[in-house]
TORPA-4810 file (N, C-alpha, C, O; in nm, 3 decimals):
<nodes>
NODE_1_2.118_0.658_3.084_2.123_0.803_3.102_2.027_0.870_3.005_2.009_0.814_2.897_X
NODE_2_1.962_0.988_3.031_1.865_1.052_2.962_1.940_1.099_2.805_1.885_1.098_2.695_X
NODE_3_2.061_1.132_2.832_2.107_1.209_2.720_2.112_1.097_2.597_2.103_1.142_2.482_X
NODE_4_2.129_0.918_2.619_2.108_0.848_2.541_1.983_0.828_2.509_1.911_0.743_2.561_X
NODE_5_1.951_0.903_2.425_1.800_0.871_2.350_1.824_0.826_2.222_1.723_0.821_2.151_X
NODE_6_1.899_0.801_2.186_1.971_0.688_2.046_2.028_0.595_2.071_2.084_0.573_2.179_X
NODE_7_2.024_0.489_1.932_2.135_0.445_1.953_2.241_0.488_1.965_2.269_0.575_1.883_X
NODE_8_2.320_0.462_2.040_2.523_0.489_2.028_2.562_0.503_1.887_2.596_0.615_1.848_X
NODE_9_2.563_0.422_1.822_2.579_0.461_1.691_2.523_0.545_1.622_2.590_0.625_1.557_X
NODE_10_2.415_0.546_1.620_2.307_0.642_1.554_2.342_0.805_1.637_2.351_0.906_1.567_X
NODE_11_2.358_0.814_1.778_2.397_0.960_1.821_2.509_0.986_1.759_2.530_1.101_1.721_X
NODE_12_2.604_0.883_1.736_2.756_0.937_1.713_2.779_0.995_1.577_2.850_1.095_1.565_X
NODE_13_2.717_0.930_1.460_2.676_0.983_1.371_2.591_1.103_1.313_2.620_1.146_1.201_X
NODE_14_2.467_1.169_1.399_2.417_1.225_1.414_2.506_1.345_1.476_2.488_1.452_1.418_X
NODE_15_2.607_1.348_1.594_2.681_1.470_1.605_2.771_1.453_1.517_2.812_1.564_1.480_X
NODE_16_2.829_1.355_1.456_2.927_1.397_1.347_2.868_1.531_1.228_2.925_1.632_1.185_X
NODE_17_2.747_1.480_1.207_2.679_1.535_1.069_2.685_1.660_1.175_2.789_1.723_1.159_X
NODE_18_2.630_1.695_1.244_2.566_1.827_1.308_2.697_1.947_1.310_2.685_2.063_1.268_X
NODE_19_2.837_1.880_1.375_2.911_1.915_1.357_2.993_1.960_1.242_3.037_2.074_1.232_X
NODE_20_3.013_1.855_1.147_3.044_1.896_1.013_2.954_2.008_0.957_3.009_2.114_0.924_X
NODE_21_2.833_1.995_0.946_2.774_2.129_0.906_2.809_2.292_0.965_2.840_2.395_0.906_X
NODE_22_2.781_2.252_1.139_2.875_2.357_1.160_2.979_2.468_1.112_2.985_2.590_1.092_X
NODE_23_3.097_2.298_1.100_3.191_2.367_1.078_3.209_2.426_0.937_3.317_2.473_0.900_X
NODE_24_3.115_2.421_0.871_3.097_2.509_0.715_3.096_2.606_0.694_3.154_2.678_0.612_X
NODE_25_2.966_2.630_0.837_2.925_2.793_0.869_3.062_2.863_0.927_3.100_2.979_0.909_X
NODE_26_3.117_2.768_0.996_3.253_2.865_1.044_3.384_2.899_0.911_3.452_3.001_0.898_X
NODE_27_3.386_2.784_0.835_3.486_2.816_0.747_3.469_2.926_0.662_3.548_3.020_0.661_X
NODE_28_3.366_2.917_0.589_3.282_2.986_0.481_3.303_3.138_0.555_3.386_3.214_0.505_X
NODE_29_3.229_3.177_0.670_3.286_3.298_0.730_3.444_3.340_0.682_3.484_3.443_0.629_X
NODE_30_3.513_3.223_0.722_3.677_3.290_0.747_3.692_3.314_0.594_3.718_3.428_0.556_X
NODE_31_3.678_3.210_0.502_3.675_3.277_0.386_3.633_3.429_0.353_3.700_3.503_0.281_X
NODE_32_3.531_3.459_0.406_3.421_3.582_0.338_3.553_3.653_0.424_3.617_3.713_0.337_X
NODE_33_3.596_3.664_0.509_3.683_3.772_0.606_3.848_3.749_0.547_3.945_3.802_0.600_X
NODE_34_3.853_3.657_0.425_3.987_3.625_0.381_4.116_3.601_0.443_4.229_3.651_0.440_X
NODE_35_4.035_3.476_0.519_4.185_3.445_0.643_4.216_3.359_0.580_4.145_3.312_0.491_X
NODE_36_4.383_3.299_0.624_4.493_3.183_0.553_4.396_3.060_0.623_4.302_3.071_0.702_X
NODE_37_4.452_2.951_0.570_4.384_2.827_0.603_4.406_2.789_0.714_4.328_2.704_0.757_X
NODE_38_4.498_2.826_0.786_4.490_2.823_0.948_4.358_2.880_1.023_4.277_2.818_1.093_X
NODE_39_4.359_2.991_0.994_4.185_3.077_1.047_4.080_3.007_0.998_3.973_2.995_1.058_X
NODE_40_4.110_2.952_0.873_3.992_2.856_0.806_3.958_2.736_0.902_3.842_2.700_0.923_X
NODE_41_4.080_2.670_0.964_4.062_2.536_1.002_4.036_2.567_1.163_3.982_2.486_1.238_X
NODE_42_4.094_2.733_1.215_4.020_2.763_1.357_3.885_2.789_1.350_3.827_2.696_1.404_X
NODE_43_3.834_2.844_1.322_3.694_2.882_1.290_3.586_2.794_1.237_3.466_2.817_1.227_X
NODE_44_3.672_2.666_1.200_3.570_2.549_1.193_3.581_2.456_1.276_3.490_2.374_1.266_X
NODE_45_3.670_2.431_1.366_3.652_2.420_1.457_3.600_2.528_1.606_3.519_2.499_1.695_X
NODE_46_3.667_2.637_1.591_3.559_2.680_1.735_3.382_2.649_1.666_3.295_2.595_1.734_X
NODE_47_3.368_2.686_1.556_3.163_2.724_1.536_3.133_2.547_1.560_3.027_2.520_1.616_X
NODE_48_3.216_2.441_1.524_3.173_2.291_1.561_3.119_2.243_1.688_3.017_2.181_1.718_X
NODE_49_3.257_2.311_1.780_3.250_2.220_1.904_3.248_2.324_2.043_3.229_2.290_2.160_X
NODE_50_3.278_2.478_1.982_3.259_2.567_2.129_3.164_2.573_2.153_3.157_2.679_2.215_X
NODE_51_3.004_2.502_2.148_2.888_2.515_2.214_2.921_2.376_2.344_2.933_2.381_2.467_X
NODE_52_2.927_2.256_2.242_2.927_2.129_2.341_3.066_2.131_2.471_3.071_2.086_2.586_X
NODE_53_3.172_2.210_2.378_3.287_2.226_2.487_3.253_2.295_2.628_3.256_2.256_2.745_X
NODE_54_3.225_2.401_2.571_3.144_2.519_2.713_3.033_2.421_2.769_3.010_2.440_2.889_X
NODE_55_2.988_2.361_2.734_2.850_2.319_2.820_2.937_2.191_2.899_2.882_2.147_3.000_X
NODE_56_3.061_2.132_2.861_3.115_2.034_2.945_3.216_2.051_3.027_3.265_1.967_3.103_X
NODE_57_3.253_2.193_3.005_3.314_2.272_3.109_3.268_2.321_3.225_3.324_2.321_3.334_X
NODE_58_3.095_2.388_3.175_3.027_2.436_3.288_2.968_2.276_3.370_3.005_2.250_3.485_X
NODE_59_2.925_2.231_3.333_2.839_2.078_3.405_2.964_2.027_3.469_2.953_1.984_3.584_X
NODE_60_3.102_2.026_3.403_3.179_1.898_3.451_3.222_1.784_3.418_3.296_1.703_3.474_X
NODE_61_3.144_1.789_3.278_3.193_1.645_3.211_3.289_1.631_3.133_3.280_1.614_3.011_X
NODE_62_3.449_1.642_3.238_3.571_1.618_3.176_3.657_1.526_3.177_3.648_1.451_3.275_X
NODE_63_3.760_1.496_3.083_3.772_1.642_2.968_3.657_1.584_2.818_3.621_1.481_2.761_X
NODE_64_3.639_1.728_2.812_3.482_1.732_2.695_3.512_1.618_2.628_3.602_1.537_2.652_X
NODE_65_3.414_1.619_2.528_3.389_1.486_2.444_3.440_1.561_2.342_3.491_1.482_2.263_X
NODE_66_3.456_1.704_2.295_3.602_1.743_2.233_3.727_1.647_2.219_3.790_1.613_2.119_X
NODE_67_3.738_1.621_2.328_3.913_1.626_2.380_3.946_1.411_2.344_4.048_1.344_2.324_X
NODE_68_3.829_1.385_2.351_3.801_1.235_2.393_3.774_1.172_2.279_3.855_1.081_2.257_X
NODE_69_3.684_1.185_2.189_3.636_1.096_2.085_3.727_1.183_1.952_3.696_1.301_1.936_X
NODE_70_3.837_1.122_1.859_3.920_1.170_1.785_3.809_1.273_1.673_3.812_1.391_1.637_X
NODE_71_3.715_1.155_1.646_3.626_1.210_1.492_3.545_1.352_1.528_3.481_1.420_1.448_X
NODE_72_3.562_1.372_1.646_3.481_1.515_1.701_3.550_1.620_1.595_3.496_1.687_1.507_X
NODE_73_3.731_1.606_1.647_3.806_1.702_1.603_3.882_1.704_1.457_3.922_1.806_1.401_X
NODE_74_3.895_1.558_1.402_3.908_1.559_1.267_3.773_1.600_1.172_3.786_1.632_1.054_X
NODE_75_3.660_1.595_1.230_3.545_1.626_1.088_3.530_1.790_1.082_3.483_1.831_0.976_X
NODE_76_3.562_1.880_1.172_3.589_2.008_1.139_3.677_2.035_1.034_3.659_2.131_0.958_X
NODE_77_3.787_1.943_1.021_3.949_1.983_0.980_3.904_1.931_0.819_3.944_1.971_0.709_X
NODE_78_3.820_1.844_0.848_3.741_1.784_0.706_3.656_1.885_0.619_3.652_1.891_0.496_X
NODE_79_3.596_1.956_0.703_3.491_2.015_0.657_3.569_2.189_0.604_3.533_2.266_0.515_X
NODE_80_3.679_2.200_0.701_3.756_2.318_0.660_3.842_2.337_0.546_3.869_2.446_0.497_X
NODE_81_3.911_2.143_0.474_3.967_2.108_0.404_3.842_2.125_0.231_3.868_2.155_0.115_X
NODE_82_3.737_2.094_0.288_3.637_2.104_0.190_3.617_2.245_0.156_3.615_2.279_0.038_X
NODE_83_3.600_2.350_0.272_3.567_2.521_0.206_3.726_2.568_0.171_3.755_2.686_0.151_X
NODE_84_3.781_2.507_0.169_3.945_2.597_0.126_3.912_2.504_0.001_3.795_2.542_-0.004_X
NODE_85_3.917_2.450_-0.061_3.945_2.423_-0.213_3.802_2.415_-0.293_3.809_2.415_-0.416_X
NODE_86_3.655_2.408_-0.223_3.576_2.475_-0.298_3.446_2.521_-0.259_3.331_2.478_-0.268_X
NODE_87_3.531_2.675_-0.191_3.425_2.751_-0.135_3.358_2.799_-0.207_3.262_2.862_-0.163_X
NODE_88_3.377_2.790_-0.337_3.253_2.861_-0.441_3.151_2.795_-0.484_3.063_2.844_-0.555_X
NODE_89_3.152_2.690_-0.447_3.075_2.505_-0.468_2.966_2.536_-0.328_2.845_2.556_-0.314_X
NODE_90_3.079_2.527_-0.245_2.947_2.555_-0.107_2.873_2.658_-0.112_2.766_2.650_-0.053_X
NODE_91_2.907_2.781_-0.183_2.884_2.885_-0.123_2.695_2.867_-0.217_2.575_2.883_-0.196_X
NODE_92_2.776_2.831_-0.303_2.641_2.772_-0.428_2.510_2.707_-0.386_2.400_2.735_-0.436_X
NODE_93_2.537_2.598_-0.266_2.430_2.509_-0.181_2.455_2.589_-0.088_2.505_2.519_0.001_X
NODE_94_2.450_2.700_-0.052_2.402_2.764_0.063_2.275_2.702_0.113_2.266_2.656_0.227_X
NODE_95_2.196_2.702_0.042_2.026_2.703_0.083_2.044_2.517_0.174_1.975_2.484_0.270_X
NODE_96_2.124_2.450_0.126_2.149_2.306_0.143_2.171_2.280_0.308_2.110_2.225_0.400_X
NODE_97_2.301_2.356_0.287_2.381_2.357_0.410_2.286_2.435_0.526_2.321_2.415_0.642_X
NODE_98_2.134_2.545_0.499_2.110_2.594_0.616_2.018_2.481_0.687_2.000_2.468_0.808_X
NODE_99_1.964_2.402_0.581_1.881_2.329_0.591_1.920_2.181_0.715_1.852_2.112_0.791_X
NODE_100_2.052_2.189_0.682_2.127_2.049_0.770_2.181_2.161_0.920_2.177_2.131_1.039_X
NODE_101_2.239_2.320_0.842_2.225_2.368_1.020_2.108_2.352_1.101_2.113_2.313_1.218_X
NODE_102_2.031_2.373_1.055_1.898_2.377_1.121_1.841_2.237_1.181_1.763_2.221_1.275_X
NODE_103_1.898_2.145_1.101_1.890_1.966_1.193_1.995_1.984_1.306_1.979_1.924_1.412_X
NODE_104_2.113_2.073_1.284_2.230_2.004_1.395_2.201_2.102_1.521_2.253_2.090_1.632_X
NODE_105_2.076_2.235_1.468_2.018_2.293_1.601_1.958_2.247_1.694_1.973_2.273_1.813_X
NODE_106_1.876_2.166_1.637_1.744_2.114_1.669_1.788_1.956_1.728_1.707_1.903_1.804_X
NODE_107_1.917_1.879_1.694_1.974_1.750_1.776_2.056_1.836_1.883_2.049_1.798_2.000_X
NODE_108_2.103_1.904_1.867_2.202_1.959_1.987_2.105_2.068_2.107_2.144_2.089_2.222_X
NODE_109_2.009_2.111_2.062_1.953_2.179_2.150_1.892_2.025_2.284_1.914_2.014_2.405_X
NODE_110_1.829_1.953_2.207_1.807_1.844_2.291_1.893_1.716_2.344_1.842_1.635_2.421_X
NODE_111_2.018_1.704_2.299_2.096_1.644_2.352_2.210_1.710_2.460_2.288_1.647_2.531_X
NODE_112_2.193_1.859_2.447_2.269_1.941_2.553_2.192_1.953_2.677_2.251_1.984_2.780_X
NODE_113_2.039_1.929_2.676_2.011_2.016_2.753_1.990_1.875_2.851_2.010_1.875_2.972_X
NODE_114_1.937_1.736_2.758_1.968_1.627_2.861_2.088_1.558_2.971_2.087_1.495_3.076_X
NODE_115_2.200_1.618_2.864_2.329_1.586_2.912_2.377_1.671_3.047_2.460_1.639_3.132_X
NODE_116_2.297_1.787_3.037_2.325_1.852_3.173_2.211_1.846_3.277_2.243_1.869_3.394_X
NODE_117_2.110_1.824_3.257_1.999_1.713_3.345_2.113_1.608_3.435_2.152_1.601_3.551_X
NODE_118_2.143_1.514_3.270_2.182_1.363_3.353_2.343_1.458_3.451_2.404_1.382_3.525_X
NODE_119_2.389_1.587_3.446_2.506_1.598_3.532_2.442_1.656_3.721_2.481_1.669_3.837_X
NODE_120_2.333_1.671_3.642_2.276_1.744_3.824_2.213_1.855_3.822_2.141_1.889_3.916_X
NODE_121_2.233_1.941_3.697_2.157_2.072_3.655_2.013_2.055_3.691_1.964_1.942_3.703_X
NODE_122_1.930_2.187_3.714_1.814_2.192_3.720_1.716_2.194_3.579_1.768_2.201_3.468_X
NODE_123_1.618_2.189_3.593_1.541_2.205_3.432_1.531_2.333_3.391_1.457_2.339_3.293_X
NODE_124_1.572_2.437_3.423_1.574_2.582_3.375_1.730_2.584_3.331_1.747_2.633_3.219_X
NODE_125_1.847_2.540_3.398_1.958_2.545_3.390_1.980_2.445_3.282_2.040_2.483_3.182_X
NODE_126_1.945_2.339_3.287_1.951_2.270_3.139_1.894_2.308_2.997_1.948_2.294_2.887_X
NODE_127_1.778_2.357_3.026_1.741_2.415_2.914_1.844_2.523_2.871_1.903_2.503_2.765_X
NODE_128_1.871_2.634_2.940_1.968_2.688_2.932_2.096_2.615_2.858_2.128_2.634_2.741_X
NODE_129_2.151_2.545_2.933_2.313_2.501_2.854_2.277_2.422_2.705_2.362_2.408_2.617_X
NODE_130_2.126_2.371_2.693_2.082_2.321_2.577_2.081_2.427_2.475_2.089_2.394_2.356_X
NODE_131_2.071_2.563_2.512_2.065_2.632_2.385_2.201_2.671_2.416_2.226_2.762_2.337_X
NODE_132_2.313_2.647_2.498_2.415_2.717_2.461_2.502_2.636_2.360_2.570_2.677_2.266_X
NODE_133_2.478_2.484_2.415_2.572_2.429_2.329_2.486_2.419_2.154_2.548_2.381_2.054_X
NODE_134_2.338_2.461_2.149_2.336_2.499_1.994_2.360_2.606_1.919_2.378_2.629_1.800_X
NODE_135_2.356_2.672_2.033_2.459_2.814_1.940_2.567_2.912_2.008_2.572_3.029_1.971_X
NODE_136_2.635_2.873_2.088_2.776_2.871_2.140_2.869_2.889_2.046_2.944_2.985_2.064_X
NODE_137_2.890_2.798_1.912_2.986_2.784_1.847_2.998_2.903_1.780_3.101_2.968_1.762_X
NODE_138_2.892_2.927_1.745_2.847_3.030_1.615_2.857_3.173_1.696_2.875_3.270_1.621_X
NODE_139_2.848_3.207_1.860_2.856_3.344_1.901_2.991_3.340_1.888_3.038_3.434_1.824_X
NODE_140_3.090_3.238_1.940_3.194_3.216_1.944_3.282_3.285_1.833_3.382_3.357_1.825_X
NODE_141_3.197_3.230_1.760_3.248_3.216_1.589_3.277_3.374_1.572_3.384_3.427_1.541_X
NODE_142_3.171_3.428_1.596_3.105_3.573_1.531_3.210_3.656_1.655_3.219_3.772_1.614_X
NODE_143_3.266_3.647_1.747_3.331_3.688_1.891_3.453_3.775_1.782_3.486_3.888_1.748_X
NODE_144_3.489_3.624_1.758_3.615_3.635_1.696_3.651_3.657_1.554_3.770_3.645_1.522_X
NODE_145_3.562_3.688_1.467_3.543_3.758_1.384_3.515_3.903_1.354_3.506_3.969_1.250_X
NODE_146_3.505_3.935_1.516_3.492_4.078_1.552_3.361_4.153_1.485_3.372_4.264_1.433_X
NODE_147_3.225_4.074_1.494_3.138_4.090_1.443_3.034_4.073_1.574_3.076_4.024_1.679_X
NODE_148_2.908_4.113_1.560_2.823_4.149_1.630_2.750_4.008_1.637_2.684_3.983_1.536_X
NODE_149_2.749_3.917_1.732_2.697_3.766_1.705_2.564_3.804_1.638_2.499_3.908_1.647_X
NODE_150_2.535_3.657_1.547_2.405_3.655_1.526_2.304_3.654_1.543_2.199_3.681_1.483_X
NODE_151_2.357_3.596_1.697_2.278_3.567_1.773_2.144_3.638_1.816_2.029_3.600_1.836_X
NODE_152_2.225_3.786_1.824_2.178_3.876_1.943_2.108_3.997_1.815_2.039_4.093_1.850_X
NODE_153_2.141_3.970_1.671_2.094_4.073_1.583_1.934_4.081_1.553_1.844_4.000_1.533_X
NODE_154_1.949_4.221_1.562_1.765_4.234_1.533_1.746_4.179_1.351_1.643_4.119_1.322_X
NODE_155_1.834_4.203_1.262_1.826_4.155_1.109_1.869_4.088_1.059_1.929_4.097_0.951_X
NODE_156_1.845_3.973_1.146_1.868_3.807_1.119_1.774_3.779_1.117_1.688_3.861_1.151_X
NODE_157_1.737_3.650_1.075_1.630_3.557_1.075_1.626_3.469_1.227_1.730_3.417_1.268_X
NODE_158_1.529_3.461_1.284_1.543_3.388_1.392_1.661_3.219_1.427_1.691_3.133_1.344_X
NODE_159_1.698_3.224_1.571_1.778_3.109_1.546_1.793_3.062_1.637_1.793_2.939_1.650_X
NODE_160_1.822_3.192_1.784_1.771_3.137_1.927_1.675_3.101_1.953_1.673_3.022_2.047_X
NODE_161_1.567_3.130_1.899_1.413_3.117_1.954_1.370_2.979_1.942_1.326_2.925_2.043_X
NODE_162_1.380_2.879_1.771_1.355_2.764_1.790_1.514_2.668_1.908_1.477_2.583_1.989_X
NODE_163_1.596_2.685_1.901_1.661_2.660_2.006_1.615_2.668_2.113_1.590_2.562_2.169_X
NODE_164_1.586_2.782_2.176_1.497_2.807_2.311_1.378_2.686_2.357_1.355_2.635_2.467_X
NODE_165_1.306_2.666_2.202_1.179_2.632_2.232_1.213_2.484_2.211_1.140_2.407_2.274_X
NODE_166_1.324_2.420_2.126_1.359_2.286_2.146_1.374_2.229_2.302_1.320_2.128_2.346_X
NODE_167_1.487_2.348_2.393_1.524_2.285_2.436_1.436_2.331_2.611_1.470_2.293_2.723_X
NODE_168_1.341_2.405_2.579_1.190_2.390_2.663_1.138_2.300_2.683_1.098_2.249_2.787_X
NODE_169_1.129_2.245_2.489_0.986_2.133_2.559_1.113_1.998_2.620_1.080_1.948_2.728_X
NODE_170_1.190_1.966_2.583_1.276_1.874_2.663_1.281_1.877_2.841_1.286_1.790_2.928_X
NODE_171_1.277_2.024_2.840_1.268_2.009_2.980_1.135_1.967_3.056_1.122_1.909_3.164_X
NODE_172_1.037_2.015_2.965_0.933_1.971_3.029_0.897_1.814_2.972_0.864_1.730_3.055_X
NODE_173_0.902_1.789_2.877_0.917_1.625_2.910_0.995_1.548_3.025_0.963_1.440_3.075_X
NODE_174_1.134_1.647_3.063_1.171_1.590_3.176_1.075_1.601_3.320_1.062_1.515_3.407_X
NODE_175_1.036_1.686_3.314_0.953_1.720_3.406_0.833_1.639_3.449_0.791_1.615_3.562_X
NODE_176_0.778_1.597_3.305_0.690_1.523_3.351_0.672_1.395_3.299_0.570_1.346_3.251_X
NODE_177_0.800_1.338_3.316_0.884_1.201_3.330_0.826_1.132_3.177_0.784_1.016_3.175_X
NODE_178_0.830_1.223_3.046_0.784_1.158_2.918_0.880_1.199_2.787_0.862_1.213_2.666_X
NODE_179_0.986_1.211_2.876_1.141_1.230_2.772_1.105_1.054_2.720_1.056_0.959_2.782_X
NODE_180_1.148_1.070_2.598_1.203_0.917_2.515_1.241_0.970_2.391_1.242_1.090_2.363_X
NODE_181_1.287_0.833_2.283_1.348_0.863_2.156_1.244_0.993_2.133_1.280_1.111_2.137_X
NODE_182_1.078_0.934_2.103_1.024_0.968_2.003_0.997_1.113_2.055_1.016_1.205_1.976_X
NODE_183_0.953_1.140_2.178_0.970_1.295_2.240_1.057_1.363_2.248_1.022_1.480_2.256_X
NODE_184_1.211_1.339_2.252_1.301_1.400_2.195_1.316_1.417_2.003_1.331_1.521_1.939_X
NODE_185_1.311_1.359_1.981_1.271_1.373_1.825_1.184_1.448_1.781_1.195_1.498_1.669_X
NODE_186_1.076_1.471_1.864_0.936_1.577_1.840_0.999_1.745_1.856_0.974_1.841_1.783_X
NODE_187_1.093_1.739_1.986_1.172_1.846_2.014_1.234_1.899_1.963_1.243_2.022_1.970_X
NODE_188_1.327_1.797_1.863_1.423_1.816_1.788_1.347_1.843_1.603_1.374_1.904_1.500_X
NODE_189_1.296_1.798_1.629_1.183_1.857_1.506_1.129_1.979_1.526_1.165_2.074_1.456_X
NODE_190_1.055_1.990_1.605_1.018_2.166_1.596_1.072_2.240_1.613_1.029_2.352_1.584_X
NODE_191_1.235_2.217_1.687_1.320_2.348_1.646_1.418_2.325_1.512_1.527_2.383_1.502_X
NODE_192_1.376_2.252_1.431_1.432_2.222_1.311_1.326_2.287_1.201_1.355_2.363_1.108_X
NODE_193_1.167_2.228_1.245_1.097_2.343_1.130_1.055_2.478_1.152_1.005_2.550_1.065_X
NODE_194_1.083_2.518_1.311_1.060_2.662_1.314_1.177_2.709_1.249_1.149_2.787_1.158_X
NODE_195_1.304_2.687_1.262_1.431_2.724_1.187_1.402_2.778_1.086_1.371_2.896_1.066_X
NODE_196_1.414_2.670_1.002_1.321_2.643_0.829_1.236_2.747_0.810_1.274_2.843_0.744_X
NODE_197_1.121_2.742_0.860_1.022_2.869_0.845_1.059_3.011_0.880_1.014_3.103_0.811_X
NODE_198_1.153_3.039_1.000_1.215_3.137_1.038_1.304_3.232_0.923_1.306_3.355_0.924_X
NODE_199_1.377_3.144_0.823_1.459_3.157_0.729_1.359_3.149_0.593_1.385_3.236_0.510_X
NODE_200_1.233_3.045_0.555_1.187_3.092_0.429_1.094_3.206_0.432_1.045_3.250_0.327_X
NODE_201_1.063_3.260_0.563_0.961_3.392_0.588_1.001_3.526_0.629_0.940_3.633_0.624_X
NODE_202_1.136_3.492_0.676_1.232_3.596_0.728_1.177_3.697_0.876_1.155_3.817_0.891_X
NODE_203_1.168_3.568_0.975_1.069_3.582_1.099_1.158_3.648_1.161_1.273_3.617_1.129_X
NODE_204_1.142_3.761_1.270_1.303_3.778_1.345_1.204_3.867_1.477_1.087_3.906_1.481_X
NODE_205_1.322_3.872_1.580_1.221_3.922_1.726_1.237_4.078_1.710_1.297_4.151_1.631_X
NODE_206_1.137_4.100_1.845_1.078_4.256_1.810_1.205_4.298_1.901_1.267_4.239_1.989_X
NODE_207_1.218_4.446_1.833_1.307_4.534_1.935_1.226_4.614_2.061_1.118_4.605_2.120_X
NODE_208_1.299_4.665_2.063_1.246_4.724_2.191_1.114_4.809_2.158_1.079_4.863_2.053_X
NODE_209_1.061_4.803_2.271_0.883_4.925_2.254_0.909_5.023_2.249_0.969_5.085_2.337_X
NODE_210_0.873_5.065_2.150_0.868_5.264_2.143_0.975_5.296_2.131_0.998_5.400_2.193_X
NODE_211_1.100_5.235_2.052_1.234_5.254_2.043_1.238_5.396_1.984_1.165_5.423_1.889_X
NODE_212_1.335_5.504_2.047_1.359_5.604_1.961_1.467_5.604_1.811_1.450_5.670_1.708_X
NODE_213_1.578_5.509_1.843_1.704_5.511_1.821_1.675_5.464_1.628_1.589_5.389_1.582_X
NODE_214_1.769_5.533_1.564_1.733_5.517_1.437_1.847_5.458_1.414_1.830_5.411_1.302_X
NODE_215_1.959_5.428_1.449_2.054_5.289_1.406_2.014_5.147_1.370_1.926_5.075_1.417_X
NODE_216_2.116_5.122_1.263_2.090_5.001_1.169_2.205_4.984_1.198_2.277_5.064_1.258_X
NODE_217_2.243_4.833_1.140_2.343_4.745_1.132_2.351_4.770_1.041_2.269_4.780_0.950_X
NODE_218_2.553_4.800_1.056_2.582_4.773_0.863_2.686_4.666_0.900_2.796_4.671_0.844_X
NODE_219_2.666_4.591_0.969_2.749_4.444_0.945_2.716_4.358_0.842_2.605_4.305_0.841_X
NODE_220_2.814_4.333_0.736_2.764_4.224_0.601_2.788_4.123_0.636_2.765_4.026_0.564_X
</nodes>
């Protein structure tokens, strides 16, 4: 199947890490919003696994790999167990942790968007569910935090865009039958160092032309 472009071992490990990082970004939130460790341990799990869940809901491939492989759903509970006793430690390697989000963008943008290829999707529609399941978790996240996703903010640093563009060129390697490890890896690399650069240059998309509207975000 296309979506195996690793080893088995080597993918399984690879979404573990992607996930655990994730779920940092989700805990660390519930902290900053001062929820009990229950909200801590929801919120690191939805920002983990509500991208790959939704994308195996929409394709069909049930029940998700959520529901199926145990270590999916214990390394959130791990990673939530880690920001409840020392979120002031993480909060410290911030710069650390964006650096490994930005790997688990850039493997999941191209392993989503194959996985819904190998279900029957088209190459526009895969590309598509490829960027949902890399940042799904995190609109998710932001849904229910009652915050304005990140997604969609003009004063963020970019985050859809190398997503987008990961999980483009995948499609067109599918397209023109030159998907493999090392071309998925190329994919998964450039939406890992546009990330990177997005965040040390503070790159972000244009608003609208000739906007009149003088509103700012005061979401912290």
């Amino acid at each position: 199947m296309l979506h195996d472009l690793f080893n088995t071992s080597v993918q399984h490990a690879l979404d573990l890490v992607g996930i655990f990082v994730f779920a940092i970004s989700g805990a660390l939130l519930a902290v900053r919003k001062n929820f009990d460790v229950f909200g801590i341990a929801v919120f690191a799990e939805v920002t983990a696994l509500g991208g790959g869940l939704f994308r195996d809901i929409v394709i069909g491939a049930v029940p998700p790999a959520a529901f199926t492989d145990l270590g999916y759903f214990i390394t959130p509970l791990i990673a939530a167990a880690l920001v409840f006793f020392l979120h002031p430690e993480v909060e410290r390697i911030q710069a650390g942790v964006n650096v490994f989000d930005a790997a688990g963008l850039g493997l999941f943008c191209v392993t989503g968007t194959t996985k819904a290829y190998d279900y029957g999707l088209g190459l526009t529609a895969s590309a598509v569910m490829g960027l949902a399941t890399a940042v799904g978790g995190g609109v998710l996240r932001d849904v229910l935090a009652n915050e304005t996703p990140s997604l969609v903010r003009w004063d963020r640093d970019l985050y859809a865009v190398p997503a987008v563009v990961g999980a483009t060129m995948v499609a067109l390697f599918i397209r023109f039958d030159l998907l493999s490890t090392t071309t998925g890896c190329v994919a998964a690399l450039t939406c890992f160092v546009l990330r990177l650069l997005a965040l040390r240059f503070h790159w972000r998309a244009s608003r609208a032309w000739n906007r009149r509207s003088s509103a700012v975000s005061t979401d912290e």
